[in-house]
C-alpha positions in Angstrom: -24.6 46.7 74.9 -26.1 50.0 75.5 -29.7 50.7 74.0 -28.7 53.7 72.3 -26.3 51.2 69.9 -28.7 48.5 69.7 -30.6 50.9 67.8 -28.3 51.8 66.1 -27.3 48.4 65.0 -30.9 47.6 63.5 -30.2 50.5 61.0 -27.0 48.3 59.9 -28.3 46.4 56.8 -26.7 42.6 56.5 -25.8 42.2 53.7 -27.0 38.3 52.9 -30.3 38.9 54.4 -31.6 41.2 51.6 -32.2 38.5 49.2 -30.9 35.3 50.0 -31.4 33.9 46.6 -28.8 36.4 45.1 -25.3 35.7 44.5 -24.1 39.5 45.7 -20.6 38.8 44.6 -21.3 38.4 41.2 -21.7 41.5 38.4 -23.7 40.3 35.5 -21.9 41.4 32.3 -25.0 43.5 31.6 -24.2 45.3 35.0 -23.7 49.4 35.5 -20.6 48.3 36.7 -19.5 46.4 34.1 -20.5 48.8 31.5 -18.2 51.6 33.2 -15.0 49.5 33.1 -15.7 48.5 29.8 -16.1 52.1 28.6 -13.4 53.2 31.1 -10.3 50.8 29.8 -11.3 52.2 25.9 -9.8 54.8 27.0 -7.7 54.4 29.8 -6.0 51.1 28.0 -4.5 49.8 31.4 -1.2 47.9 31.3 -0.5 47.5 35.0 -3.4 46.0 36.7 -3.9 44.5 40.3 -6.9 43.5 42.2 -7.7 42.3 45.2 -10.6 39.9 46.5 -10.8 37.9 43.2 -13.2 35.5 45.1 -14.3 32.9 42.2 -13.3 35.0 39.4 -17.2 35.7 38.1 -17.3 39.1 39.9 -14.9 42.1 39.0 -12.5 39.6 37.7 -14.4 38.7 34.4 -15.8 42.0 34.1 -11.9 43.5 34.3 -10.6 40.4 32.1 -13.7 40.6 29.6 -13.2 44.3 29.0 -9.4 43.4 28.3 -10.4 41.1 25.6 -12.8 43.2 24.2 -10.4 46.3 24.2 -7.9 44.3 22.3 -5.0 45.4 24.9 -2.1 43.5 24.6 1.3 43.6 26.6 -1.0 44.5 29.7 -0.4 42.2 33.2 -3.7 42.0 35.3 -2.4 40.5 38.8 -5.9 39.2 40.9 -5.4 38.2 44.4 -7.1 36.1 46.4 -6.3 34.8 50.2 -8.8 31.7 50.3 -7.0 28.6 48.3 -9.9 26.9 47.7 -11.8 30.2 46.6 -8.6 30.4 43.9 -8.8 27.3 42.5 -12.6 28.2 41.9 -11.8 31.4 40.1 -9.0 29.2 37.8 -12.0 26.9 37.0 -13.7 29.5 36.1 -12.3 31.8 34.1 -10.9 29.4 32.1 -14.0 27.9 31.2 -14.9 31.6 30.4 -11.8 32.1 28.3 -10.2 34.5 29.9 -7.7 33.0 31.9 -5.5 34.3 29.7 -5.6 38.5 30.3 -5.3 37.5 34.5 -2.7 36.0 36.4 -4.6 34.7 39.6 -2.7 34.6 42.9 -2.8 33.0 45.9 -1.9 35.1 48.5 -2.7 38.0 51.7 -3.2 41.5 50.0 -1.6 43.1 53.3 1.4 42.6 54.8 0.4 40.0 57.4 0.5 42.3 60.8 -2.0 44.6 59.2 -4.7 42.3 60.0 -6.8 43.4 63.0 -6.7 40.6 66.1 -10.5 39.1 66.7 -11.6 41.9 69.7 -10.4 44.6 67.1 -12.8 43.7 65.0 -15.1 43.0 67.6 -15.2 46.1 69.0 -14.8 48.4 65.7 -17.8 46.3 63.6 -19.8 44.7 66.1 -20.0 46.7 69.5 -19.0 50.7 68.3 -20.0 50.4 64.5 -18.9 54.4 63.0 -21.2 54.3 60.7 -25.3 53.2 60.2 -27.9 52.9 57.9 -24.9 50.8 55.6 -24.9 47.5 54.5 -22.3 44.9 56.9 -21.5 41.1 56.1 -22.8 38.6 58.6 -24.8 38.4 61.4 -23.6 40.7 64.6 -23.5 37.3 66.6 -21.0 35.5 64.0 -19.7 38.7 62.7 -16.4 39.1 64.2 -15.3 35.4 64.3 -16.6 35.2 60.0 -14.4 38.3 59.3 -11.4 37.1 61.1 -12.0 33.6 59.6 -12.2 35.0 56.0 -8.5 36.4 56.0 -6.8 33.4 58.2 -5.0 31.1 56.4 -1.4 29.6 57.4 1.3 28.9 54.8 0.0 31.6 52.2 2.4 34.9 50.5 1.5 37.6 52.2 2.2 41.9 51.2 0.8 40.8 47.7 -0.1 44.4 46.9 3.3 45.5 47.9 5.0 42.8 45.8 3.1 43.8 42.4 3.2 47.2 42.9 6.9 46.9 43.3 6.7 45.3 40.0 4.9 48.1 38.6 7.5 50.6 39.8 4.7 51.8 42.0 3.3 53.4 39.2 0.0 50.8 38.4 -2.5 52.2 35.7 -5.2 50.4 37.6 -5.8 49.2 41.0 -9.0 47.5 42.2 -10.0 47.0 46.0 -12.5 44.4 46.6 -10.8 42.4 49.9 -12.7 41.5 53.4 -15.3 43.8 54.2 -13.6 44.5 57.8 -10.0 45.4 55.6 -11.1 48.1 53.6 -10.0 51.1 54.9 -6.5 49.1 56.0 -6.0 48.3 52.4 -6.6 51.4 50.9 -4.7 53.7 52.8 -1.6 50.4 52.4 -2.2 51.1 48.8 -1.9 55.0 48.7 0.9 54.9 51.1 2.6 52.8 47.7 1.6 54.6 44.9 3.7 57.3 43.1 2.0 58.0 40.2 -1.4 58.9 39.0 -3.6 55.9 38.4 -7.0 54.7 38.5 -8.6 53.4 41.9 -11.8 51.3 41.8 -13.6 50.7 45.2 -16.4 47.6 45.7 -19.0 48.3 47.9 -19.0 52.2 48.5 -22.3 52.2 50.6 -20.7 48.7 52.9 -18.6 49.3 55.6 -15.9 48.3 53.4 -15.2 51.4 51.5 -18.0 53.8 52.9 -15.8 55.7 55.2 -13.0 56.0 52.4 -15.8 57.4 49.7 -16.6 60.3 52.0 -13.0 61.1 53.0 -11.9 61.1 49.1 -14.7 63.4 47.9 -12.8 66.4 50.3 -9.0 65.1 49.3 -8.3 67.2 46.6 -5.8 64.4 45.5 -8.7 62.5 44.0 -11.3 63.1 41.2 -14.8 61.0 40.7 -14.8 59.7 37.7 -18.2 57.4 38.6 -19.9 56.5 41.2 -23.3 54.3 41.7 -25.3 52.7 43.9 -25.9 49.4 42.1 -25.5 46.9 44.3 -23.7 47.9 47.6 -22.2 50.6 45.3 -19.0 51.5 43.8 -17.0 54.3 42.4 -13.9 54.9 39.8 -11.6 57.6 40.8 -8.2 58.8 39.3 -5.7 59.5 41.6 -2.7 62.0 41.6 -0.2 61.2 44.2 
């Protein structure tokens, strides 16, 4: 590795070694975020709702579910999918001991359609050796990083092309979509989703400042096919936008 990139590299922020004592993937209902959505579905009263990187359900998942509940919106389907089985059955443990197992229908499943997953050296090469961007936050260690990311998303036996399948369901034409997968998948699965939708809707990104969604933040703020609606830092940052096809 070239010096000029090791340099580089040190401006990279890892995400678990900010504060190892915090659980980053969970938004306390007292959270900016959570706030937002909450305020955001009074209005927007969702009916078509898919999400992707449920995790173990006490992240976006509650926060979505909880603000469901507390709208009082009925009729709605809120589809939440999640690639790691074990990571699933968590998130069914837990929101039902929240109560609100009943506004989410978890999922076991891929997001993508299973050839959109980037080989090991891809990701080697695009988030360990030629990172585009610095001074944002990245999951793992640079010696583990590639092999982590790759192991995240590999699982045999699983539904794959999840997104496609609900947003079939939905005509194409979801009121809500959330985009919270594997950190190294985040530009894949938004441009997968856009490619889908027909009608306007409401994006929500995880993890704006990340390598996740950084490079898709920037590029929306110039595509005159999107509007802001909010945007913070909390956290690794995330934004609302609404979306017209």
């Amino acid at each position: 590795m070239i010096a000029g990139m090791m340099e580089a590299d040190k401006r990279l922020k890892v995400a678990g070694e900010l504060d190892p004592s915090a659980n980053l993937m969970q938004m306390a209902a007292e959270s900016e975020f959570s706030r937002h959505i909450h305020s955001l579905f009074k209005t927007l009263r969702p009916q078509r709702l898919v999400e992707t990187g449920t995790y173990c359900g006490v992240g976006s998942t509650t926060v979505i579910a909880s603000a469901l509940q507390e709208c009082r919106i009925t009729g709605h389907k809120f589809y939440s999918i999640e690639v790691n089985p074990l990571h699933h059955n968590t998130a069914f443990e837990n929101l039902t001991n929240n109560g609100l197992i009943n506004y989410v229908t978890l999922v076991n499943g891929l997001s993508l359609p299973r050839e959109y997953l980037p080989p090991i050296d891809e990701i080697e090469e695009k988030f360990v050796k030629n990172v585009e961007f610095t001074d944002v936050f990245i999951d793992h260690p640079e010696n583990v990083r590639a092999q982590n990311y790759f192991s995240e998303v590999s699982f045999d036996g699983v539904p794959d092309d999840l997104l496609g399948v609900f947003l079939k369901e939905f005509d194409y034409r979801p009121d809500f979509v959330m985009l919270d997968s594997a950190g190294h998948l985040g530009t894949i699965e938004f441009h997968y989703v856009l490619s889908l939708i027909k009608g306007p809707c409401v994006i929500a990104l995880d993890d704006i400042y990340h390598v996740k969604h950084y490079k898709n933040f920037i590029d929306v703020q110039s595509d005159p096919r999107f509007e802001i609606i909010a945007s913070s830092k909390e956290k690794f940052g995330f934004c609302t936008l609404r979306y017209t096809p």
